[in-house]
PAFITOR-568583 format. One record per residue: residue number from 1; residue in one letter; y, z, x negated of N, C-alpha, C, O in turn. Coordinates in nm, 2 decimals, always signed. Each point is the difference from the previous one (the first is absolute). Example, Ala and Ser with C-alpha at 12.3 -4.5 7.8 and 13.67 -1.06 7.14 Angstrom:
BEGIN
1, A, -0.57, +0.78, -1.32, +0.12, +0.00, +0.09, +0.12, +0.00, -0.09, +0.00, +0.07, -0.10
2, S, +0.11, -0.14, +0.14, +0.11, +0.00, -0.09, +0.11, +0.08, +0.08, +0.11, +0.01, -0.05
end
This chain:
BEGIN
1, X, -0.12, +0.00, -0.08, +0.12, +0.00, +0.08, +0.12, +0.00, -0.09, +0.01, +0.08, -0.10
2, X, +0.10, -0.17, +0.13, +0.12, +0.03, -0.03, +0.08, +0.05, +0.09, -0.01, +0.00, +0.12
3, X, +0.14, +0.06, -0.21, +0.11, +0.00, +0.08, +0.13, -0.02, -0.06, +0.00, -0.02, -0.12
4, X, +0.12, +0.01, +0.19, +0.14, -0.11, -0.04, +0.05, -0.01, +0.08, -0.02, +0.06, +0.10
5, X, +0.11, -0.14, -0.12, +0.11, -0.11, +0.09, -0.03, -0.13, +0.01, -0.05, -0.05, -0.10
6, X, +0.08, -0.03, +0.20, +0.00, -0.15, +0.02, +0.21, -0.02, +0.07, +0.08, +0.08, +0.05
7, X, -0.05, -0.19, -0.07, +0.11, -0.06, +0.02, -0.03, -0.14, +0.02, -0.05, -0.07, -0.08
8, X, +0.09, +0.03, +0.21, -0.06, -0.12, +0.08, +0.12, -0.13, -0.06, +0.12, +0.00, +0.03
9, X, -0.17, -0.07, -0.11, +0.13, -0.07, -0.03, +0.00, -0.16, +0.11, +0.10, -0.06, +0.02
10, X, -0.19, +0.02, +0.02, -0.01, -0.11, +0.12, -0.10, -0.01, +0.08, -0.11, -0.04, -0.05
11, X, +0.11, +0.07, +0.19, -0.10, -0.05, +0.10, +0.03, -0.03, +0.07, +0.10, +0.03, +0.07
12, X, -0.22, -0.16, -0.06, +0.05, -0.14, +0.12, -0.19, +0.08, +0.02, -0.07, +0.08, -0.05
13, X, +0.07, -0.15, +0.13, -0.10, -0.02, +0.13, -0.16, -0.02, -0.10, -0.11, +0.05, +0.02
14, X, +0.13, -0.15, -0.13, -0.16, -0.08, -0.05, +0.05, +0.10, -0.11, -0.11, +0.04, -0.04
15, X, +0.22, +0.03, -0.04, -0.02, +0.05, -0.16, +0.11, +0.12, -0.03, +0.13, -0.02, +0.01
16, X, -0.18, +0.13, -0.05, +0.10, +0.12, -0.02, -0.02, -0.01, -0.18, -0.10, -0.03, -0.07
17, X, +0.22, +0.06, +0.03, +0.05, +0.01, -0.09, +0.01, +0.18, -0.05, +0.07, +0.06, +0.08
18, X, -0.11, +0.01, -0.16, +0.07, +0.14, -0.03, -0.07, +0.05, -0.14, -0.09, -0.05, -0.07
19, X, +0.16, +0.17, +0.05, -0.01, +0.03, -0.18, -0.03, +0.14, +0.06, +0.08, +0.08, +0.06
20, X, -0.19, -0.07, -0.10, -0.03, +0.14, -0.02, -0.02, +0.07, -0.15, -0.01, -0.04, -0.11
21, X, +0.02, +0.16, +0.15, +0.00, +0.09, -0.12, -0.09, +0.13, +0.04, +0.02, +0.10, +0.08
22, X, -0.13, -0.13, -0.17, -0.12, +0.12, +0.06, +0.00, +0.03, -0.16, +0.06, -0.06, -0.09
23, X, -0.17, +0.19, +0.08, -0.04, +0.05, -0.13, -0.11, -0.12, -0.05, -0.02, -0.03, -0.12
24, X, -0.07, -0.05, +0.24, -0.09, -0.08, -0.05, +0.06, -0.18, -0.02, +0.00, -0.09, -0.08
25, X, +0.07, +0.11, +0.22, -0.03, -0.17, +0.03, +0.22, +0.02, -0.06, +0.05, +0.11, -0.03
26, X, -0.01, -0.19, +0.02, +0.12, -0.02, -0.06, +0.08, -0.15, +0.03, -0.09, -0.09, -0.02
27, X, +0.22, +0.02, +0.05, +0.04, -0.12, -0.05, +0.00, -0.08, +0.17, -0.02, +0.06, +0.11
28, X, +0.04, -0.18, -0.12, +0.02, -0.06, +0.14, -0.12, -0.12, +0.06, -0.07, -0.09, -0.05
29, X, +0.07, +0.13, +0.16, -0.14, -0.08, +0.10, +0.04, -0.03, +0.08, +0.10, +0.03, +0.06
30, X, -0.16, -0.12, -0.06, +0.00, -0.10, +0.16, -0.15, +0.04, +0.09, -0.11, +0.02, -0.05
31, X, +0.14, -0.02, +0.16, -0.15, -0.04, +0.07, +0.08, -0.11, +0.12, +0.11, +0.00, +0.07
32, X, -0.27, -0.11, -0.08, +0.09, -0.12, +0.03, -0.17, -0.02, +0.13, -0.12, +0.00, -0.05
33, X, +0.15, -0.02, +0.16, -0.07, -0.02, +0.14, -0.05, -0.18, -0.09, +0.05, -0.10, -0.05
34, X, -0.19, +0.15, +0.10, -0.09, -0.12, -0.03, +0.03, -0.10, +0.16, +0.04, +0.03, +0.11
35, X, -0.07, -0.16, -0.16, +0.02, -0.04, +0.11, -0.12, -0.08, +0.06, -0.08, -0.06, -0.07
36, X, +0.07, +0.07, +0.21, -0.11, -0.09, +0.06, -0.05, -0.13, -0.02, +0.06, -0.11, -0.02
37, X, -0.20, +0.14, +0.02, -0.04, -0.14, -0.08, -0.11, -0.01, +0.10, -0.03, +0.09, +0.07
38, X, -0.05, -0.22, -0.07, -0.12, -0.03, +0.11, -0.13, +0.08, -0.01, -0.10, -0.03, +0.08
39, X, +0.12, +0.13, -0.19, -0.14, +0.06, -0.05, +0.00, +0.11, +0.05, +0.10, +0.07, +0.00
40, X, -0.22, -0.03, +0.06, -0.02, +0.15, +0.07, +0.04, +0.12, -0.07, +0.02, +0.10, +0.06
41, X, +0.00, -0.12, -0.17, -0.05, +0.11, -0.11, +0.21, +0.08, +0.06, +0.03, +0.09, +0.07
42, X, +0.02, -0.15, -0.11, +0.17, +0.04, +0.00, -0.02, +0.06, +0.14, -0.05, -0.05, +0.10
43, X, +0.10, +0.17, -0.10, +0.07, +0.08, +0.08, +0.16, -0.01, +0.06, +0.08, -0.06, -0.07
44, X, -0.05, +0.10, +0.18, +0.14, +0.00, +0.03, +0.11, +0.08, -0.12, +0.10, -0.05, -0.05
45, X, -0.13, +0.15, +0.03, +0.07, +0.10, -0.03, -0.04, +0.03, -0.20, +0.01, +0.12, -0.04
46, X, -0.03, -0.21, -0.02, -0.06, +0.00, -0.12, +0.12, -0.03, -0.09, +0.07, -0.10, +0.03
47, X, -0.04, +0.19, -0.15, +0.09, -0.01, -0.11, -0.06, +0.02, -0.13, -0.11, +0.06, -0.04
48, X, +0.23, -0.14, -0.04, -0.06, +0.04, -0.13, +0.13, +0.07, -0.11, +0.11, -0.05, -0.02
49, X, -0.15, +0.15, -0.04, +0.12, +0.05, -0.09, -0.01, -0.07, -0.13, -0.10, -0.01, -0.05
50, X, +0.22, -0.03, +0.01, +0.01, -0.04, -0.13, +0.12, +0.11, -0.09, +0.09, +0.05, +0.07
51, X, -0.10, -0.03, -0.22, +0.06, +0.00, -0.08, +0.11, -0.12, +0.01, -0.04, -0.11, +0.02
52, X, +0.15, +0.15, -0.05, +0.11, -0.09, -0.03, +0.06, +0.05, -0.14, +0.00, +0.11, -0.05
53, X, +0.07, -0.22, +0.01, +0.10, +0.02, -0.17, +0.09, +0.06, +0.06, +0.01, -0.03, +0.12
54, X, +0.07, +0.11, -0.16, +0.12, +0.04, +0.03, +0.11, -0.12, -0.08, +0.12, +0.00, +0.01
end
């Protein structure tokens, strides 16, 4: 478990933007809404977090 702060620097609807600062996790992410595709597998509500460069 961590703990910290987050600061939301952009969210639209498909991708949030924010920089957290935990003892473990650190720096700025995105999680960005996968989008539908014809294959069963993809869920509605599925994201993925990325590391970003500052």
């Amino acid at each position: 478990m961590d703990k910290g702060t987050y600061k939301v620097k952009n969210w639209r609807k498909d991708k949030i933007e924010f920089f957290l600062k935990g003892s473990k996790l650190s720096g700025m992410y995105a999680l960005i809404k996968l989008k539908k595709t014809s294959m069963k597998s993809y869920k509605q509500n599925e994201w993925l977090l990325i590391r970003m460069k500052e």
